[in-house]
DRENPA-3360 file (N, C-alpha, C; in nm, 2 decimals, always signed):
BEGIN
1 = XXXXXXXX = -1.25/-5.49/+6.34/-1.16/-5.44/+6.24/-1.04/-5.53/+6.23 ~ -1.01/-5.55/+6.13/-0.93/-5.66/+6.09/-0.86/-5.73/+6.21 ~ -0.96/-5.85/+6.22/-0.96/-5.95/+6.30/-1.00/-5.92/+6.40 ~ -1.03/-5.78/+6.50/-0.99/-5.74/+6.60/-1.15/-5.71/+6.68 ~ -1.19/-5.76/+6.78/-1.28/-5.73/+6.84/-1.26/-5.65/+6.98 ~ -1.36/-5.58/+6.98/-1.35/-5.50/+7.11/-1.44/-5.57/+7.20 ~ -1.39/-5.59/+7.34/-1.49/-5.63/+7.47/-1.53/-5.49/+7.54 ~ -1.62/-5.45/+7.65/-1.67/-5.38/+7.66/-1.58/-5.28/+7.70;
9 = XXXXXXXX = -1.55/-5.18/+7.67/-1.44/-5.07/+7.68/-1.49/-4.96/+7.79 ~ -1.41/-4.93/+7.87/-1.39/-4.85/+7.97/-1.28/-4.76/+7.93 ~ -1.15/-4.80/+7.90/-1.03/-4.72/+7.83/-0.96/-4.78/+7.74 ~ -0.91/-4.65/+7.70/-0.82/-4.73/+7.55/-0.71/-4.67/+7.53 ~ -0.60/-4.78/+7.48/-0.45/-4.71/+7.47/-0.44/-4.78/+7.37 ~ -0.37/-4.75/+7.25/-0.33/-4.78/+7.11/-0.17/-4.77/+7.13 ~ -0.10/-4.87/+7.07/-0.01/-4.88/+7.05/+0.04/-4.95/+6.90 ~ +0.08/-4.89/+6.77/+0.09/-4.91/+6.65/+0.22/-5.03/+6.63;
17 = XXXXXXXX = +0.21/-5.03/+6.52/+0.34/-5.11/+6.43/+0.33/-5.00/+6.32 ~ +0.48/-4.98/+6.32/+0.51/-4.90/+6.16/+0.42/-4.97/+6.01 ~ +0.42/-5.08/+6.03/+0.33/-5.11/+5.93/+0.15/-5.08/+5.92 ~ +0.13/-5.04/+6.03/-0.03/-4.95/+6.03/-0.05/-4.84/+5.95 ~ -0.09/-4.79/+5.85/-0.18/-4.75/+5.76/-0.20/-4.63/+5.92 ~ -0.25/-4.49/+5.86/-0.27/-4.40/+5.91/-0.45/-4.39/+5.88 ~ -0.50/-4.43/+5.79/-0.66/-4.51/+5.81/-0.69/-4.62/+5.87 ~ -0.60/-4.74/+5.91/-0.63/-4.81/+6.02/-0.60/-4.78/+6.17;
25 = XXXXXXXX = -0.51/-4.69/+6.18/-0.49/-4.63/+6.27/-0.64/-4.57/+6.33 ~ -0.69/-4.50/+6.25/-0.86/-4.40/+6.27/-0.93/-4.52/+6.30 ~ -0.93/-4.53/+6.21/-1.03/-4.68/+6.20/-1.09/-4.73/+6.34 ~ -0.93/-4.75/+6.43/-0.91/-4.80/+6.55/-0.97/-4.73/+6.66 ~ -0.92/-4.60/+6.67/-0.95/-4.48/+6.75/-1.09/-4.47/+6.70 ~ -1.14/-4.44/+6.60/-1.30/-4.45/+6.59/-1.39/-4.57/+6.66 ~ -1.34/-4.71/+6.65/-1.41/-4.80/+6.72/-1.42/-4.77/+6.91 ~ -1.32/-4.73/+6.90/-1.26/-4.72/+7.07/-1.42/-4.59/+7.06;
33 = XXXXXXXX = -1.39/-4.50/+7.01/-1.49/-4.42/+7.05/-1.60/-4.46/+7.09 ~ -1.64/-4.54/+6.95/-1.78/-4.57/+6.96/-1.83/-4.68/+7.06 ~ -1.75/-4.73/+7.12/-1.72/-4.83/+7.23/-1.72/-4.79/+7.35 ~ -1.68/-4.70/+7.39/-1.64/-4.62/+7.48/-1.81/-4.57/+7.56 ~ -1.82/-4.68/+7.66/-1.95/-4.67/+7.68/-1.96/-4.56/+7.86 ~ -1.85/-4.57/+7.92/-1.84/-4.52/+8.05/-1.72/-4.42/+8.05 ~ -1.78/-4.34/+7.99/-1.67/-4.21/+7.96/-1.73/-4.14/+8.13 ~ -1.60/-4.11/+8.22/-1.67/-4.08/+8.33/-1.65/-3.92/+8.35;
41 = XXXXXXXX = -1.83/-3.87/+8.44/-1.85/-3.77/+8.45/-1.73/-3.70/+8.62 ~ -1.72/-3.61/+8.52/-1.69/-3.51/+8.72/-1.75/-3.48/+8.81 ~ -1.71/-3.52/+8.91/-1.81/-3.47/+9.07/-1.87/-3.37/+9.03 ~ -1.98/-3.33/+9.06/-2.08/-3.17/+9.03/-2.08/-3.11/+8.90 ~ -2.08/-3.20/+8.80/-2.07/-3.12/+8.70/-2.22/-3.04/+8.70 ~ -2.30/-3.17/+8.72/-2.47/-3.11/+8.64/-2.51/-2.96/+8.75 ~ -2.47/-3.02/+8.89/-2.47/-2.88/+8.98/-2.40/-2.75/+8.92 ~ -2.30/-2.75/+8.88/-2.20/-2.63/+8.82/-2.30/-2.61/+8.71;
49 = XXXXXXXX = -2.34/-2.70/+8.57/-2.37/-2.64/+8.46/-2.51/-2.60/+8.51 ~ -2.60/-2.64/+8.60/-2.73/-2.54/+8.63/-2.72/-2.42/+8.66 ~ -2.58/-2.39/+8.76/-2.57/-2.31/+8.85/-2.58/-2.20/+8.74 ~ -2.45/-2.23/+8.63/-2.40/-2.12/+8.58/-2.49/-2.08/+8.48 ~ -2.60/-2.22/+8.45/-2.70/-2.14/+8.34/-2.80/-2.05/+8.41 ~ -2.82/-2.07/+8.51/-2.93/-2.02/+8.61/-2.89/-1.82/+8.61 ~ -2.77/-1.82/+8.64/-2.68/-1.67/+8.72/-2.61/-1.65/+8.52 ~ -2.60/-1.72/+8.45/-2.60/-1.67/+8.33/-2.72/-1.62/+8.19;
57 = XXXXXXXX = -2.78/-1.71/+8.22/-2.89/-1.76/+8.12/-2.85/-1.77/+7.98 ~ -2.71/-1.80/+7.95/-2.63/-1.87/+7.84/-2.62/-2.03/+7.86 ~ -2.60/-2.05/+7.74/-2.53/-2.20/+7.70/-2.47/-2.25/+7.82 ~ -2.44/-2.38/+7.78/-2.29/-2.42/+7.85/-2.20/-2.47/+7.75 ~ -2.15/-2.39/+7.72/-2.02/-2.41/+7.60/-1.89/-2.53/+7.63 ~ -1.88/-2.61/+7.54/-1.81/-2.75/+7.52/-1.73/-2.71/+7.41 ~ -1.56/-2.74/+7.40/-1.46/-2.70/+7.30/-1.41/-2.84/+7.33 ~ -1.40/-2.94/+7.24/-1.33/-3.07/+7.23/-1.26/-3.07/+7.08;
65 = XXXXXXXX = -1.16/-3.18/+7.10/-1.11/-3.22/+6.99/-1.13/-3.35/+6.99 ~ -1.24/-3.40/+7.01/-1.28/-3.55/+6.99/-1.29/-3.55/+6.84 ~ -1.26/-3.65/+6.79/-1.30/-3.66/+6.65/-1.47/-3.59/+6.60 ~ -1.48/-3.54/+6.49/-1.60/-3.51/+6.45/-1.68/-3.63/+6.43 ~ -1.63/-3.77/+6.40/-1.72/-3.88/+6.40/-1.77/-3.94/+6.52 ~ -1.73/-3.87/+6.66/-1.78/-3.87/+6.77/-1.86/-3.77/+6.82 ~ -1.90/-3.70/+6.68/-2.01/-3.61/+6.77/-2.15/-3.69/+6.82 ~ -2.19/-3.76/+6.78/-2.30/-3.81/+6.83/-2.30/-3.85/+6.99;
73 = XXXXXXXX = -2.20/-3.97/+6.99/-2.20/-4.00/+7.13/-2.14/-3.90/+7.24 ~ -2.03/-3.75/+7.16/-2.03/-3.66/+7.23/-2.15/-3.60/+7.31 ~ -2.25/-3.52/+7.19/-2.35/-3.46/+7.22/-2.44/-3.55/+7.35 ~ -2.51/-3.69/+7.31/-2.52/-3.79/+7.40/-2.49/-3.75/+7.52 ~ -2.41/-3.80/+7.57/-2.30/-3.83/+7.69/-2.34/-3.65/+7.73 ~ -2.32/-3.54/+7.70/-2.33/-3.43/+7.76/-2.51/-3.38/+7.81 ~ -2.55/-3.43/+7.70/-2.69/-3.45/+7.72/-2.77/-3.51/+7.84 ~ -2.64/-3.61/+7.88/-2.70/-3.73/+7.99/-2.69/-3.67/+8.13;
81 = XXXXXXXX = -2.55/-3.60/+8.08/-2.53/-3.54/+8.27/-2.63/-3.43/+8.31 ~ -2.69/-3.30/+8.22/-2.80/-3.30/+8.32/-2.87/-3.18/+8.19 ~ -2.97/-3.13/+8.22/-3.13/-3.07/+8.10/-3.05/-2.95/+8.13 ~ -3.00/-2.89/+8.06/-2.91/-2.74/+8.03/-2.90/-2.75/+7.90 ~ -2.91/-2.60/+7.85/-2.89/-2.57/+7.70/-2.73/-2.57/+7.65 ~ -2.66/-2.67/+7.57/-2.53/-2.63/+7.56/-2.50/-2.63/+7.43 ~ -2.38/-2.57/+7.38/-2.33/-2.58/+7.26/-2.18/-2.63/+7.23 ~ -2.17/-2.74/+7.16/-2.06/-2.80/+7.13/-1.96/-2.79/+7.00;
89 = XXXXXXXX = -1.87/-2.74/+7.01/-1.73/-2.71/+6.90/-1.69/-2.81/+6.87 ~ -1.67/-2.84/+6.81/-1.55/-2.98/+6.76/-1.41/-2.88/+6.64 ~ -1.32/-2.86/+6.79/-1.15/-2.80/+6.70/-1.10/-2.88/+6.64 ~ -1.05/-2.86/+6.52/-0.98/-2.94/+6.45/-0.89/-2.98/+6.48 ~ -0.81/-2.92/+6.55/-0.66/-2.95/+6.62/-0.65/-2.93/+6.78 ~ -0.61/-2.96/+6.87/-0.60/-2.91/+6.99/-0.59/-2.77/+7.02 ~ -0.44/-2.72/+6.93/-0.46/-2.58/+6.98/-0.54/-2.48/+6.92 ~ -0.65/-2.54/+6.83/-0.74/-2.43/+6.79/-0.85/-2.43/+6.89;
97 = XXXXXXXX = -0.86/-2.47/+6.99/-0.98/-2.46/+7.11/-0.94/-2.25/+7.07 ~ -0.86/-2.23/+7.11/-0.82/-2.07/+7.15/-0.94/-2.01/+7.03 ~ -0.98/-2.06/+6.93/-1.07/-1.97/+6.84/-1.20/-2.04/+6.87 ~ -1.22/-2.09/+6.98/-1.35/-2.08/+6.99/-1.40/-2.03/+7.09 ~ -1.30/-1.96/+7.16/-1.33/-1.89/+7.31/-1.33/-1.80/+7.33 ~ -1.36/-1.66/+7.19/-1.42/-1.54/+7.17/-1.53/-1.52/+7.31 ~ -1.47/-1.42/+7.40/-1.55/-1.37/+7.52/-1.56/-1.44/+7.63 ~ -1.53/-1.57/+7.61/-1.49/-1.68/+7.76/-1.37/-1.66/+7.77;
105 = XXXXXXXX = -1.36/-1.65/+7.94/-1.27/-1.63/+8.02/-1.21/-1.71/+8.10 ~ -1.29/-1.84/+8.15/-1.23/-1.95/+8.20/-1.27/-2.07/+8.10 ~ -1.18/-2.16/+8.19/-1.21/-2.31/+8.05/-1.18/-2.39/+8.14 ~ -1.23/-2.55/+8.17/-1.18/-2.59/+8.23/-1.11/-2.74/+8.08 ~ -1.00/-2.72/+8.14/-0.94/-2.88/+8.07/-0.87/-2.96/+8.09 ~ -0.81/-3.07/+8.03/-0.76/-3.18/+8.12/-0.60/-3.16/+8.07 ~ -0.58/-3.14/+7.94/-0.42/-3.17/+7.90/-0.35/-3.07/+7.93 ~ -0.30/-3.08/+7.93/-0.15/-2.98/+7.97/-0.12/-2.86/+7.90;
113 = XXXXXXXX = -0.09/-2.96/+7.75/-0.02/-2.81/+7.68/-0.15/-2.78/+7.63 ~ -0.28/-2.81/+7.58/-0.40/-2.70/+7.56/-0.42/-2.59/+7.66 ~ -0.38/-2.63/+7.78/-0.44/-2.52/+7.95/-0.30/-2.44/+7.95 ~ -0.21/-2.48/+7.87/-0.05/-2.42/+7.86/-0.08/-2.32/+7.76 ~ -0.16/-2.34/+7.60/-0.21/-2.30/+7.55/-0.30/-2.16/+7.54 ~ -0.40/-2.19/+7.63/-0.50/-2.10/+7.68/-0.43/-1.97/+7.75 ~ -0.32/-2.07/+7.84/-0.31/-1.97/+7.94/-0.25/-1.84/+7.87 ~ -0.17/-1.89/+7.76/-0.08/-1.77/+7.71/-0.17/-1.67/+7.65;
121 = XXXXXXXX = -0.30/-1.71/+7.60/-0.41/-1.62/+7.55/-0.48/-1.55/+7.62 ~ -0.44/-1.56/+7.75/-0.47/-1.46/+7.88/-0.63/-1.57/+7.91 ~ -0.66/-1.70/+7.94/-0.78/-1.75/+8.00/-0.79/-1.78/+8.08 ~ -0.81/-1.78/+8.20/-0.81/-1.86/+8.34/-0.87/-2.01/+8.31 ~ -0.73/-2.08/+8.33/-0.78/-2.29/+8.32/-0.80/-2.31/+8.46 ~ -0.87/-2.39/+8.45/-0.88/-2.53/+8.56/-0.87/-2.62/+8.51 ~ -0.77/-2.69/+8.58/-0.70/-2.80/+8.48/-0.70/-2.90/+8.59 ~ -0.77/-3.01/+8.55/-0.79/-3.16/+8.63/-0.72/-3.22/+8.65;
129 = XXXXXXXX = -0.67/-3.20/+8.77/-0.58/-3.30/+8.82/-0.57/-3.49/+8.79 ~ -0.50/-3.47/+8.72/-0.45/-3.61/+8.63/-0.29/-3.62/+8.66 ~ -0.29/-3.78/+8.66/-0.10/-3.82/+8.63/-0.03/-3.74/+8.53 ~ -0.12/-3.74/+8.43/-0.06/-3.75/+8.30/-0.04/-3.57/+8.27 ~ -0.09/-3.48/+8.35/-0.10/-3.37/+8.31/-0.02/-3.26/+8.40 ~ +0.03/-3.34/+8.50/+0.13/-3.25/+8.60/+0.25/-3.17/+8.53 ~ +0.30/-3.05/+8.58/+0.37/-2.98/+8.52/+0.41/-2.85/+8.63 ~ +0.48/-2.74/+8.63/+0.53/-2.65/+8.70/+0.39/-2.55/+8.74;
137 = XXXXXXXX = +0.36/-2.46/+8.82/+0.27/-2.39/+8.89/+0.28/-2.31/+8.79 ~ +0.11/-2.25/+8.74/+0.18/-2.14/+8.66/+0.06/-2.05/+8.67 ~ +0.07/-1.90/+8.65/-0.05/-1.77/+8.75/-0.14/-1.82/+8.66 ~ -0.19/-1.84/+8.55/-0.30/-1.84/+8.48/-0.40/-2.01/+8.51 ~ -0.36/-2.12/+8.57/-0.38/-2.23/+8.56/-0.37/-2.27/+8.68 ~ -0.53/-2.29/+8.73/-0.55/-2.37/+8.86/-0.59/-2.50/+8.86 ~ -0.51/-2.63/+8.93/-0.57/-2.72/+8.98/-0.71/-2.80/+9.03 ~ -0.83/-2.85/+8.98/-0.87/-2.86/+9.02/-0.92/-3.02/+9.05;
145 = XXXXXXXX = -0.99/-3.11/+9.15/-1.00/-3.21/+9.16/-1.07/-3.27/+9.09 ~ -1.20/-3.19/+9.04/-1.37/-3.20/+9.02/-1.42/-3.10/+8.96 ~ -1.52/-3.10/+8.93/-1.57/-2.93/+8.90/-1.65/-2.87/+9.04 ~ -1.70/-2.98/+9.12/-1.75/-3.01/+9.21/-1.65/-2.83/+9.27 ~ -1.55/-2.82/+9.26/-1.49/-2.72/+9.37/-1.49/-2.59/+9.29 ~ -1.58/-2.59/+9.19/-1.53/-2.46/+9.11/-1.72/-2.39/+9.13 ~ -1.81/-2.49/+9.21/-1.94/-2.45/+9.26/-1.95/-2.32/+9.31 ~ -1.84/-2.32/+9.44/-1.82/-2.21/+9.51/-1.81/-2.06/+9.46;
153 = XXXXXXXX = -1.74/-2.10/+9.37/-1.69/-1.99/+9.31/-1.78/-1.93/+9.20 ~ -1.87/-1.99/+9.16/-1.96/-1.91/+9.05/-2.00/-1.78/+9.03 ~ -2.02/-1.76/+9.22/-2.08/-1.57/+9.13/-1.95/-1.52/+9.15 ~ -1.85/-1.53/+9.20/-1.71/-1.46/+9.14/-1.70/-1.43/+9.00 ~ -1.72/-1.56/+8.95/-1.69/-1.57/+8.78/-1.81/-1.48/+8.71 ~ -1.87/-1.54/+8.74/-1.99/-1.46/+8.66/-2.03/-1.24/+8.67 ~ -1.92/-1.26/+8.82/-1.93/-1.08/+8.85/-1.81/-1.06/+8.77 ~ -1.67/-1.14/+8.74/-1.61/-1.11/+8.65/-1.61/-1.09/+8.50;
161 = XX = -1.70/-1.20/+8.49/-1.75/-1.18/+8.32/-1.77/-1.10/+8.27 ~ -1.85/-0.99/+8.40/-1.95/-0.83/+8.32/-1.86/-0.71/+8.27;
% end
């Protein structure tokens, strides 16, 4: 994209000039997507999402605000980590995750003010410990490393669900 080639992409940070066009801006962020070959999985995920389909016999429900032109390599990439039935949202905005979580009670997510978000809508987060996402302790929003540590706890969740 104008001039600009990508080498094999692991991460991406954009940083603009006022003279960037708000469609070359996308433009950018869309290549990065599509580029974006080692989007990395969490410790235990595929363990967690069998567990929970097994003791649920529902979905595994996915609320992103990835761009909708990333649904493909979305769906993909979820598909890879392990044979479970799931269903994927694409919110328009960040803080509309909250309308797609009619009857779910926990969520796990990475940013901040979405899990700041949730929490005010009464959802129990697990929120991934990241640099970028540290902030004050707060009752509705647990820490977590992995999903890998949220294994333990499944039939908790799932006796709370009923």
């Amino acid at each position: 994209i104008d001039g600009f080639k990508l080498k094999r992409t692991t991460n991406f940070r954009l940083a603009t000039t006022p003279s960037m066009t708000t469609d070359q801006i996308w433009k950018y962020i869309y290549l990065c997507y599509q580029n974006y070959k080692d989007t990395p999985i969490y410790n235990g995920a595929c363990q967690l999402f069998e567990l929970l389909h097994s003791k649920t016999q529902e979905s595994i429900k996915f609320v992103t605000t990835r761009p909708i032109n990333s649904a493909h390599h979305t769906h993909k990439l979820i598909r890879s980590i392990c044979d479970v039935p799931f269903q994927i949202s694409f919110a328009n905005e960040p803080y509309s995750k909250i309308n797609y979580l009619n009857g779910i009670k926990y969520f796990v997510e990475d940013r901040r003010a979405i899990a700041k978000e949730l929490a005010a809508h009464n959802k129990l987060v697990f929120l991934i410990d990241k640099k970028y996402n540290q902030m004050p302790e707060h009752s509705s929003i647990s820490r977590i490393h992995g999903l890998s540590h949220l294994i333990e706890h499944v039939n908790e969740f799932v006796k709370k669900m009923k």
